[in-house]
N, C-alpha and C positions, 0 to 999 in steps of 0.2 A: 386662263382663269386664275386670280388670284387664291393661293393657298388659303389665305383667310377665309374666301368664300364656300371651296372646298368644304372645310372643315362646318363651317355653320349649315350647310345647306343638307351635307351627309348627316352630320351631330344631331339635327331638330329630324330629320327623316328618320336615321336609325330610333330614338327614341318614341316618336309618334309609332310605329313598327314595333319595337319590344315593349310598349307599355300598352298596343292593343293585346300579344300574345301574352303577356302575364294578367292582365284582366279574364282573357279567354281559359287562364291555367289554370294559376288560383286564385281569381274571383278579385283582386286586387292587386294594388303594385307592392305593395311591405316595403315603403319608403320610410325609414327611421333614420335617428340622428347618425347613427353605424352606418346603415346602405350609402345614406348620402353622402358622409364623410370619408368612407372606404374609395365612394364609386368619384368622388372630386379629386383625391389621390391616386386613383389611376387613370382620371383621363389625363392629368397632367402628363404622368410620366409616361401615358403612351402616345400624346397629343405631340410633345418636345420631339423626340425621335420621328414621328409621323410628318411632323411639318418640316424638320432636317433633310427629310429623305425626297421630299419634291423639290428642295433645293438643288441636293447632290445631285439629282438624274438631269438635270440640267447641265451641269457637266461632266460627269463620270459616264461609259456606257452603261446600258443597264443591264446585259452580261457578269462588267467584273462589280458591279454594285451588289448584285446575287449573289456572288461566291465572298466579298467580304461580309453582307450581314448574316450568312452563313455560319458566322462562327458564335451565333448565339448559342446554340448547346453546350458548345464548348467553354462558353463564360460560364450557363448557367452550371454546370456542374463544377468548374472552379470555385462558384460561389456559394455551392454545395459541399465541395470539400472543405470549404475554408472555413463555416460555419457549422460542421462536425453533422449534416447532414446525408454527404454523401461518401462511401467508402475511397478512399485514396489509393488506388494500384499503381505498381509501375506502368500496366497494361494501359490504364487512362491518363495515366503523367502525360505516358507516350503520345498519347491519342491528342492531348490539348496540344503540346509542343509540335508537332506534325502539323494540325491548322492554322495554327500559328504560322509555321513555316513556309503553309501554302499561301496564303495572306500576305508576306512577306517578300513569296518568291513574283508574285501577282504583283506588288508596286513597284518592282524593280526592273520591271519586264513593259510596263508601262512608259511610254513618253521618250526612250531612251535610260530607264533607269539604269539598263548597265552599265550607258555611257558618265553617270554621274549627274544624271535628273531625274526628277522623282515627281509625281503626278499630287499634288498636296493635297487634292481634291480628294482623291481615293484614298490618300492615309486622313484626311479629317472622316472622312465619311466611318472609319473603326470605331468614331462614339456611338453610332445606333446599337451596335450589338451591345454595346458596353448598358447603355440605356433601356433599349428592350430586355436585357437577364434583371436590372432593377425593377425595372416593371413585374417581369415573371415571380420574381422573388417575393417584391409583396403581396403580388394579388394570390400567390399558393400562402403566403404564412400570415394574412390578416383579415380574412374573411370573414364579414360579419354575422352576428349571429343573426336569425331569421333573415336574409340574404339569398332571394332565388338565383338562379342563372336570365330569367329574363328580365326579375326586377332591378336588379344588381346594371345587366347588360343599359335599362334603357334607363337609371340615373347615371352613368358612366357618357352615353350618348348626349343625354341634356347637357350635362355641363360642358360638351366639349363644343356645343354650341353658344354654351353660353360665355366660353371664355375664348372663344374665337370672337366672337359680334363685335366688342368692342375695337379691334387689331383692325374687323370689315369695315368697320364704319370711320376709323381714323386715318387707315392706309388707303382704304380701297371703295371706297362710296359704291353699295352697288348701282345706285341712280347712274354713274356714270359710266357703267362697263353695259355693253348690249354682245346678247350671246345667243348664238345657232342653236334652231332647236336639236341639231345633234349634241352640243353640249352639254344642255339639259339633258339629254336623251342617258349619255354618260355618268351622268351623276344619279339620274333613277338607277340605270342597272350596278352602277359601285354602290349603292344604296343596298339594294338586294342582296347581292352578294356578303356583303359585311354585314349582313343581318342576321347570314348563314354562319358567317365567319365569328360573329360575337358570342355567337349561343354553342359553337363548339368550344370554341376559347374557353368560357366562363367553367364549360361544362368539364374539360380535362383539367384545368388549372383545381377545381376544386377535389375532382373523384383519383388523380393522379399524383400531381405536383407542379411545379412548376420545369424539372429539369426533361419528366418524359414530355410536356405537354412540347417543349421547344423541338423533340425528334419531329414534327412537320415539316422540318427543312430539310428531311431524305426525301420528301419530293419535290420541295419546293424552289431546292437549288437546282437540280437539273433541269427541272420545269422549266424556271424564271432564264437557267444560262440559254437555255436552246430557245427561248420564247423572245429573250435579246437580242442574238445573235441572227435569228430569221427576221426580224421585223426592226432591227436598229443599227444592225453592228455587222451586215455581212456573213461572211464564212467562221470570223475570228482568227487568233493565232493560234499555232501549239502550244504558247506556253498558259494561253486562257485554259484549256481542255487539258492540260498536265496540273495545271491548280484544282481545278476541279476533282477528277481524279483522286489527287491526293487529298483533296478534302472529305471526300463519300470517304474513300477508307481511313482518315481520322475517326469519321463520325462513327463510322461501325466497328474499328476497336474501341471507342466508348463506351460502346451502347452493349456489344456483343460478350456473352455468359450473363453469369446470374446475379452479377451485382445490379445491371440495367435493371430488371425488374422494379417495379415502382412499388412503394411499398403498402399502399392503399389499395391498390388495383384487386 
């Protein structure tokens, strides 16, 4: 299935979905010039990364594809320190330079990297995280005013239908692809799922921030590594499950004492 289709087919579902549950919330969607302008700036920047990444898993496994976009927290709070949001420790230096490390020690380990080859797949694929903490970034610092979590959620869903259709209809004619109703079947249940997944998103991004909202990835990397590794990738290597590793305990000297606290919470 064409990405483009992907996208269109999720984009018009999630929104038909969050714009019946904000009718059913408050009584209307509070679509203004803000919502709409807000929610067309982040489905770009979370549409870009989102269509990169059905790319990369086409060639990267999708084990070590987990433990690279893992290092979202660790950007986000970089881009937290760096914009006088979040406190700067040696304890988190640490923390970022370790993920980094494990990142690094992860493409070298790959393809024969210690022989003097490098997987360029897996070092392109470092723009997601880089791209998801932008995303994170704006949607905690420009939240509009009267902007629910479901009104918000299902103009972010319209537009990313609407700026897929064009990409479906020039690359990918749907008249000319024919698809199993398991297909379809797949794209109802990613539909559901990211319907649950939008309305938490909106909902920590706004009550939290954007750098606690990124701690999801303390389950979502072991999840995604053990969920690649069973169903894509085999057993894996040691040095997969040593990157990892090193990456949970980057994240938790990050996150661990009292500066992690979110300051809205």
């Amino acid at each position: 299935m064409p990405v483009s289709h992907i996208l269109v087919f999720t984009g018009i579902g999630l929104a038909v979905f969050l714009g019946a549950l904000a009718r059913w919330r408050h009584g209307r969607l509070s679509w203004n010039r803000d919502v709409l302008t807000y929610s067309l700036v982040c489905a770009v920047l979370m549409n870009v990364p989102f269509s990169l990444s059905l790319e990369f898993a086409r060639h990267v496994p999708a084990a070590e594809l987990a433990l690279v976009w893992s290092l979202s927290p660790l950007i986000n709070f970089a881009v937290g320190a760096i914009s006088g949001k979040e406190p700067l420790t040696a304890r988190r230096t640490f923390a970022i330079l370790l993920g980094f490390g494990a990142c690094v020690a992860l493409v070298l380990t790959r393809e024969g990297g210690a022989g003097g080859k490098v997987s360029w797949w897996l070092i392109a694929s470092v723009i997601n995280p880089l791209l998801y903490a932008a995303y994170n970034w704006y949607a905690n610092r420009h939240w509009p005013r009267g902007g629910t979590t479901f009104s918000i959620g299902a103009a972010e869903s319209l537009w990313t239908g609407v700026l897929g259709l064009p990409f479906m209809l020039a690359l990918a004619p749907p008249w000319d692809f024919t698809y199993s109703a398991f297909a379809y079947g797949t794209i109802a249940v990613a539909t559901l799922m990211w319907v649950a997944e939008r309305i938490s998103y909106f909902t920590l991004i706004r009550e939290t921030g954007a750098s606690y909202t990124a701690q999801a990835v303390y389950l979502s990397a072991p999840a995604a590594v053990i969920f690649g590794v069973i169903f894509f990738g085999g057993v894996g290597d040691i040095w997969l499950w040593v990157a990892l590793a090193v990456l949970m305990l980057a994240l938790w000297l990050n996150n661990s004492g009292p500066a992690a606290t979110p300051r809205t919470a």
